[in-house]
C-alpha positions in Angstrom: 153.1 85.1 148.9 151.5 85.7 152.2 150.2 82.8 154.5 147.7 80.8 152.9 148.0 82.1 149.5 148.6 80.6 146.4 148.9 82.4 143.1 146.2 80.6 140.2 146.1 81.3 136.6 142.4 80.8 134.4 142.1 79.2 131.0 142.5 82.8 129.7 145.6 83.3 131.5 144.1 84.8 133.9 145.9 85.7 137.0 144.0 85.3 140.4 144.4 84.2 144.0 143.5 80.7 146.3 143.3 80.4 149.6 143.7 77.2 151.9 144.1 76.3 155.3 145.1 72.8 156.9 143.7 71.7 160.2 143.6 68.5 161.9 145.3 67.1 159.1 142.6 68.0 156.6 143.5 70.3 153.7 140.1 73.0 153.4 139.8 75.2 150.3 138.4 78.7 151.6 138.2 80.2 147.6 139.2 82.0 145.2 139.9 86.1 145.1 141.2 88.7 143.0 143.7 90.0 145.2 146.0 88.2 147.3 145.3 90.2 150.2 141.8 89.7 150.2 143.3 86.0 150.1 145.1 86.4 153.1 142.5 87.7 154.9 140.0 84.8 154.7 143.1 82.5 155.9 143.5 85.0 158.7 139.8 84.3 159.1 139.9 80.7 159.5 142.9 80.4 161.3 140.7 82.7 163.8 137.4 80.3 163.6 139.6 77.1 164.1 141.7 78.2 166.8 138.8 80.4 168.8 135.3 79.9 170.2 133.1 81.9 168.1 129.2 79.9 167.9 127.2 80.6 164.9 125.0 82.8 166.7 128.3 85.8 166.7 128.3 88.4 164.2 130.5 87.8 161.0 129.7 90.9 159.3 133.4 91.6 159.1 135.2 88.4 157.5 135.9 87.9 154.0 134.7 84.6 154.1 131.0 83.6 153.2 129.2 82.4 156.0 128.5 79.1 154.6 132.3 78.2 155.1 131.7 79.7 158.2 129.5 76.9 159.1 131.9 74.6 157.8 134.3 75.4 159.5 132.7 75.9 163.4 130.6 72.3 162.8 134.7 70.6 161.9 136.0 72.7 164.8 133.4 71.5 167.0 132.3 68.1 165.7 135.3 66.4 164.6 133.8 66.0 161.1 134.5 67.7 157.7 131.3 68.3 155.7 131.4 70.7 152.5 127.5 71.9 152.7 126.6 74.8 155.8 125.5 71.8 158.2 126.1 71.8 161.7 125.6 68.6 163.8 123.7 68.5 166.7 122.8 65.8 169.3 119.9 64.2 167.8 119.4 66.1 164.7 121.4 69.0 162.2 120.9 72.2 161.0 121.4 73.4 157.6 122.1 76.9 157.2 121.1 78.3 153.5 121.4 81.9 155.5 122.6 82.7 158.8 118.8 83.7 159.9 117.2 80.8 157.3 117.8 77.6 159.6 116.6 74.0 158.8 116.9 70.8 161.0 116.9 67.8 159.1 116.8 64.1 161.3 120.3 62.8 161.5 119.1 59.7 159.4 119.5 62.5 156.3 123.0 63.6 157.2 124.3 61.5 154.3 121.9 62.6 151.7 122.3 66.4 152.2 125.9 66.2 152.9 126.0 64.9 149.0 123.2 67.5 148.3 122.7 71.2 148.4 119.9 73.1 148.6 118.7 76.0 147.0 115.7 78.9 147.3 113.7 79.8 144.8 110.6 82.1 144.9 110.0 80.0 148.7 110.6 76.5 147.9 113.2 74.8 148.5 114.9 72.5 145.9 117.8 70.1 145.6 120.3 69.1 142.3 120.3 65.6 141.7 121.2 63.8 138.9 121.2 67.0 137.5 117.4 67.7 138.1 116.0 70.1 140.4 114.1 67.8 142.7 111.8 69.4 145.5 112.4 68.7 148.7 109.1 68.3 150.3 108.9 65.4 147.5 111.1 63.9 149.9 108.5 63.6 153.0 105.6 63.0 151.2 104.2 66.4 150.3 103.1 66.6 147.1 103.9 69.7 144.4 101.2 72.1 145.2 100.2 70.7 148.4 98.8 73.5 150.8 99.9 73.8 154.6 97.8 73.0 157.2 95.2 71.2 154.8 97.4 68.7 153.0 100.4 68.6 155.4 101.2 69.9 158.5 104.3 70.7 160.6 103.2 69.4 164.1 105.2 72.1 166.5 104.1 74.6 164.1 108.0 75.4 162.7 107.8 75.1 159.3 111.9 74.6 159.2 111.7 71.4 160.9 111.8 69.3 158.8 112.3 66.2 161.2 110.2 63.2 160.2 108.3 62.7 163.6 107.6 66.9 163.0 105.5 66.0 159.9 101.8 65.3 159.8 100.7 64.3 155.9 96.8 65.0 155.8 96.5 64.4 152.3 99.0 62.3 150.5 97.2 61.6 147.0 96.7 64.4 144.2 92.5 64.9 144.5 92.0 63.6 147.8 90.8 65.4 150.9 90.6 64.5 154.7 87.2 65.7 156.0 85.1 65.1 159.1 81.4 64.8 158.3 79.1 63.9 161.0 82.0 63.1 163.3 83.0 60.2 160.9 86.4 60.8 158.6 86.1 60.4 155.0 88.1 61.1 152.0 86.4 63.1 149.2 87.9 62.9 145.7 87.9 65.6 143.5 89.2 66.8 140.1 89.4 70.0 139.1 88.3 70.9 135.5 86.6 74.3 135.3 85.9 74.1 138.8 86.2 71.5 141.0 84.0 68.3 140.3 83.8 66.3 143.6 83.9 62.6 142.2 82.7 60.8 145.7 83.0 60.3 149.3 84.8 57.0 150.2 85.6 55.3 153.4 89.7 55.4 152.7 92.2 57.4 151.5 92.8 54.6 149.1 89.5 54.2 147.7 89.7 58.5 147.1 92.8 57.9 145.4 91.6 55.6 142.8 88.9 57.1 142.3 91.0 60.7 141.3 92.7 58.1 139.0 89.5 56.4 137.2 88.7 60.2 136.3 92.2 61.6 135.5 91.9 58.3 133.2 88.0 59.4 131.7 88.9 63.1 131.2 92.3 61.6 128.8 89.3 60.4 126.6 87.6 63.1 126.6 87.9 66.8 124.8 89.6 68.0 128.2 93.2 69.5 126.6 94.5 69.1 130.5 96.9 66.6 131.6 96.1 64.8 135.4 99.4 63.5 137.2 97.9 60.3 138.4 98.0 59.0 141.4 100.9 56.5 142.6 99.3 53.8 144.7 102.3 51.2 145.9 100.8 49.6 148.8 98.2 47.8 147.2 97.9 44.6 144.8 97.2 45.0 141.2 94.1 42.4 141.2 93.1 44.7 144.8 93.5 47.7 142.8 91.3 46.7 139.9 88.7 45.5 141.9 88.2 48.8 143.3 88.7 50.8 140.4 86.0 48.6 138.5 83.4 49.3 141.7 84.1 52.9 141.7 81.2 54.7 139.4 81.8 58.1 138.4 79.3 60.7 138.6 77.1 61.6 135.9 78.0 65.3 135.4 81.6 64.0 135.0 80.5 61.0 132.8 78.4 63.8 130.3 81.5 65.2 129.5 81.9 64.8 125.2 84.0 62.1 124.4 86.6 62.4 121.9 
């Protein structure tokens, strides 16, 4: 066999080829291959990455290995540490690489997490497996599903591949709630969309908005509304708080008309 090579066999019987390479003591997988020499040549390419200086920013176009084990590879050369997703570690921060022109930087308080977990694309938002779910990753900064840039959320240097905690600006955090000025005062105005949007109130806080949202996801269950309202998640406040409020709250009249079940 040639260096780095080792002959595999499928369930079926199968015949096919690995490849592996050993550096600083650690034993790396580089893949699987149909031939062996297309085996040898992704050792010959990390034997190349580990013992050169190549930066992430070279061309690759020629290497048989992807580019996410590129990454691997320069980030263990580089860093000293052995991680199996495209991350490359920088001072303060990392980079995850899903291509080698898609970059994001995460803070390095997430290294753990998204060392565990990978990410994936799909028709422009990015998601993660966990637990066997596909979990959103904005989810994981506070933006909700549907929440719109630059009116629910914003990234505050304007990169929207930062994704660095002190980068992100949540306007709106609650489903039906919307940060407006109004006379140079901020309010929160609560909404529910039916047909149309019904606007449910003005209120002094967020939180206020928020219950509100949930007072009429809660009417329109009652209601001949087929629609189903995710409600509102409100952990920072005290049941008997929260009660209080929602009893105060009166919802409008054109909502209240609505034909009860």
């Amino acid at each position: 066999m040639m260096p780095g090579v080792y002959l595999a066999r499928k369930k079926n019987g199968t015949l096919y080829y690995r490849s592996s390479i050993t550096y600083k003591n650690k034993h790396i997988s580089l893949g699987s291959f149909k031939t062996e020499t297309a085996a040898n040549h992704a050792y010959k390419d990390a034997l190349s990455l580990l013992d050169g200086d190549r930066k992430l920013t070279d061309s690759f176009h020629h290497m048989t290995l992807s580019f996410e084990k590129i990454v691997v590879l320069i980030n263990f050369r580089d860093n000293n540490v052995y991680i199996r997703n495209p991350i490359y570690l920088q001072k303060r921060y990392f980079e995850y690489y899903l291509t080698k022109s898609i970059i994001y930087k995460f803070d390095i308080d997430d290294l753990f997490y998204y060392s565990e977990h990978k990410i994936s694309i799909r028709k422009g938002h990015l998601f993660m497996a966990d637990y066997g779910m596909q979990v959103n990753l904005t989810n994981r900064y506070g933006i909700r599903n549907h929440a719109v840039r630059d009116r629910d959320y914003r990234f505050i240097n304007g990169d929207s591949f930062d994704y660095r905690y002190e980068n992100i600006d949540i306007i709106n955090r609650y489903n039906g709630v919307l940060r407006i000025v109004k006379n140079n005062h901020i309010l929160y105005k609560a909404y529910i969309h039916i047909n149309g949007n019904y606007i449910i109130g003005y209120y002094e806080t967020e939180t206020e908005a928020a219950i509100a949202y949930n007072k009429a996801a809660d009417f329109l269950s009652h209601t001949t509304c087929s629609r189903s309202y995710a409600q509102n998640y409100i952990d920072h406040v005290a049941p008997s708080v929260y009660a209080d409020i929602y009893t105060l709250i009166q919802l409008p009249a054109k909502l209240r008309q609505l034909e009860q079940k």
